[in-house]
N, C-alpha and C positions, 0 to 999 in steps of 0.2 A: 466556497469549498476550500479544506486546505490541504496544502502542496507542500510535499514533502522530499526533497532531494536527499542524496547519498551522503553518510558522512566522510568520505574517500577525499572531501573536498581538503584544498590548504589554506592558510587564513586569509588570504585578501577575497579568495571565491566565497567562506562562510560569512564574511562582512559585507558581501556583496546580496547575497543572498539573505543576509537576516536584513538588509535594506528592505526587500523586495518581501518582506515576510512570509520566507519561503521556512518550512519548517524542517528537523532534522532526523532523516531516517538511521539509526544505527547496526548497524551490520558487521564488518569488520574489526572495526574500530570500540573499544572501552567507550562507553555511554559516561560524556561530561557536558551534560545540556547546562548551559547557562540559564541564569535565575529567570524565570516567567517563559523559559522556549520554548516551544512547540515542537516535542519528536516524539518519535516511538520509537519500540525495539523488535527488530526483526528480528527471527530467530535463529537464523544463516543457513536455515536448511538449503536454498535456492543457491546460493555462492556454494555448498558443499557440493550439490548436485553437480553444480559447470564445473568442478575442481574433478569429479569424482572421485568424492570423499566420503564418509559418512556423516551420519549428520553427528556435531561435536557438540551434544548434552551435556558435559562437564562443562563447557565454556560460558553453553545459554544459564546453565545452573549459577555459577559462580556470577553474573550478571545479575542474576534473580536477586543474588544472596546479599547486592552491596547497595547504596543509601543513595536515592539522590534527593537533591535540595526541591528539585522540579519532578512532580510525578508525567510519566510518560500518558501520553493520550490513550494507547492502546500498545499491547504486548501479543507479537501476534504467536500461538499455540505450534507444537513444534508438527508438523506437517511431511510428509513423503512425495514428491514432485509427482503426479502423472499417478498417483496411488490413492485412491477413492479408500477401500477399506484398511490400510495402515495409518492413514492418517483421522479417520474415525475414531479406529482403535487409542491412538496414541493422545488425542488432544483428551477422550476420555478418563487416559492414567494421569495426564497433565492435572487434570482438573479434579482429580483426587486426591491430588498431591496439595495443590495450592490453588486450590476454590478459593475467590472472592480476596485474593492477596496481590491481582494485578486485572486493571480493565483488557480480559482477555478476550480475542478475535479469533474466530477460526476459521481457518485457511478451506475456501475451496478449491475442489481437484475436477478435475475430468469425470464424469461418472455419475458425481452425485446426487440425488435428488433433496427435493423439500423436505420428505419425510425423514430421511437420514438424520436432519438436524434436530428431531424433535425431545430427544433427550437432553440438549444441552441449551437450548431457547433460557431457559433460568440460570444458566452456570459463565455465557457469556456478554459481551457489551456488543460486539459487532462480527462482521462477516468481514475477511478478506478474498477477494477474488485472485485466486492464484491461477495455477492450471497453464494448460497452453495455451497460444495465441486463440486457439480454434474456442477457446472459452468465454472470449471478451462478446463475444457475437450472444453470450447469455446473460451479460451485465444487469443487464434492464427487471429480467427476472429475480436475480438474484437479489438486488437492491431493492425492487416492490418487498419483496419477501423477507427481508430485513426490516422493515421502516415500517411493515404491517407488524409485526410484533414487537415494536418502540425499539430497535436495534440501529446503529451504525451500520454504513457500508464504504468497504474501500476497495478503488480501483487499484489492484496492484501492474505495477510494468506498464504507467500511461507515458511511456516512453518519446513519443512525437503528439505533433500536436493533431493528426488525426485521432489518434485513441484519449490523448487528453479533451478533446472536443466532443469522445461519444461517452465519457466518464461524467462528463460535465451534464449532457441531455439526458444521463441516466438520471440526475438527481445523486450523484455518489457527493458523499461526508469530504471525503477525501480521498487522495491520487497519491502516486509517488512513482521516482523515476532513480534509476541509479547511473543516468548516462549521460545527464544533465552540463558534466562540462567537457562533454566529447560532441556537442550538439552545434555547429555550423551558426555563426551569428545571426541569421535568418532564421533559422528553424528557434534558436534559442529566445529570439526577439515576440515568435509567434506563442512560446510556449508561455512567458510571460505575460503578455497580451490579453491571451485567452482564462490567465490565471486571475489577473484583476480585472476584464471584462467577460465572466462566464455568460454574459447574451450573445456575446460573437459566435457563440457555439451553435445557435439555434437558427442561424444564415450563412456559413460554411460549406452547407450540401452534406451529402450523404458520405462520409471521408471516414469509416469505418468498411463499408460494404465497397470498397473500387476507387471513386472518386477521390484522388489523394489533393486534388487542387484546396488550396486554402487560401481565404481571403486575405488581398496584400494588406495588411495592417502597418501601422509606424511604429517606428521604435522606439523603445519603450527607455 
């Protein structure tokens, strides 16, 4: 699976992490992926949201609009936090605008069902799992239902190594975290761990539903 931190980082944390081939989520920051790197481009809806902002379309645009050397994994479609039929609506106009001009994802919300998706199964590459906490608990689903129709899935917010652990058992492409160096050496030791030994996930215990114990691991 691959793991994708914030690019919020400074250079000795992104040299520490492209060590550890942790790949680069873009967010705030201007998309300068280095030759052969591993990131993608959020679309800042989620950072507008905790700002309460709107979401800054000219920004994502101007992003769209400029070259890079390395194509992103995946681009994720611009999204409404906690809003099932705006973000329907919206990844729709996306993808009339610029079908087939970036490996695009589209963000789930709260709400949504299977059927929902079934206009866009040909127009994107994968699924991200957005939504609230109360949505990780439908990982499982959403990921079958990706992978059943040759689609990518990504856990979004595998923030600790409990949810990076049930991202891993779902069978998710990939995870990402944007809290990565606010994470306690312990917790940090365990997130890596789990990112180069995804079996530890599968003897852990149930560390989604309650049981937050995680196996003492070494460090890494």
């Amino acid at each position: 699976m691959q793991f994708y931190a914030s690019d919020t980082l400074c250079k000795v944390e992104n040299a520490v992490h492209s060590r550890f081939s942790l790949g680069r989520m873009f967010v705030k920051n201007r998309p300068n992926p280095r030759a052969g790197e591993m990131w993608a481009l959020d679309n800042g809806a989620f950072s507008c949201f905790r700002q309460g902002k709107p979401f800054n379309a000219g920004l994502f645009r101007k992003r769209l609009a400029a070259t890079y050397d390395t194509p992103p994994q995946f681009v994720m479609l611009p999204d409404v936090v906690g809003d099932r039929e705006t973000t329907l609506k919206w990844a729709n106009q996306w993808l009339d605008g610029h079908e087939g001009e970036w490996p695009w994802y589209l963000v789930i919300q709260d709400g949504m069902a299977g059927e929902d998706l079934a206009p866009f199964w040909g127009r994107i590459r994968g699924l991200f799992l957005g939504g609230t906490d109360r949505l990780k608990a439908d990982a499982q689903y959403w990921c079958d239902l990706a992978h059943s129709k040759g689609k990518k899935f990504h856990y979004g917010r595998a923030s600790t190594p409990r949810k990076l652990a049930h991202a891993i058992r779902c069978y998710s492409d990939s995870a990402d975290t944007a809290r990565i160096n606010m994470m306690t050496p312990k917790e940090y030791s365990h997130m890596l761990y789990l990112i180069h030994n995804p079996e530890a996930a599968f003897y852990t215990g149930d560390l989604l539903s309650g049981d937050n114990k995680v196996a003492e691991v070494p460090n890494v």
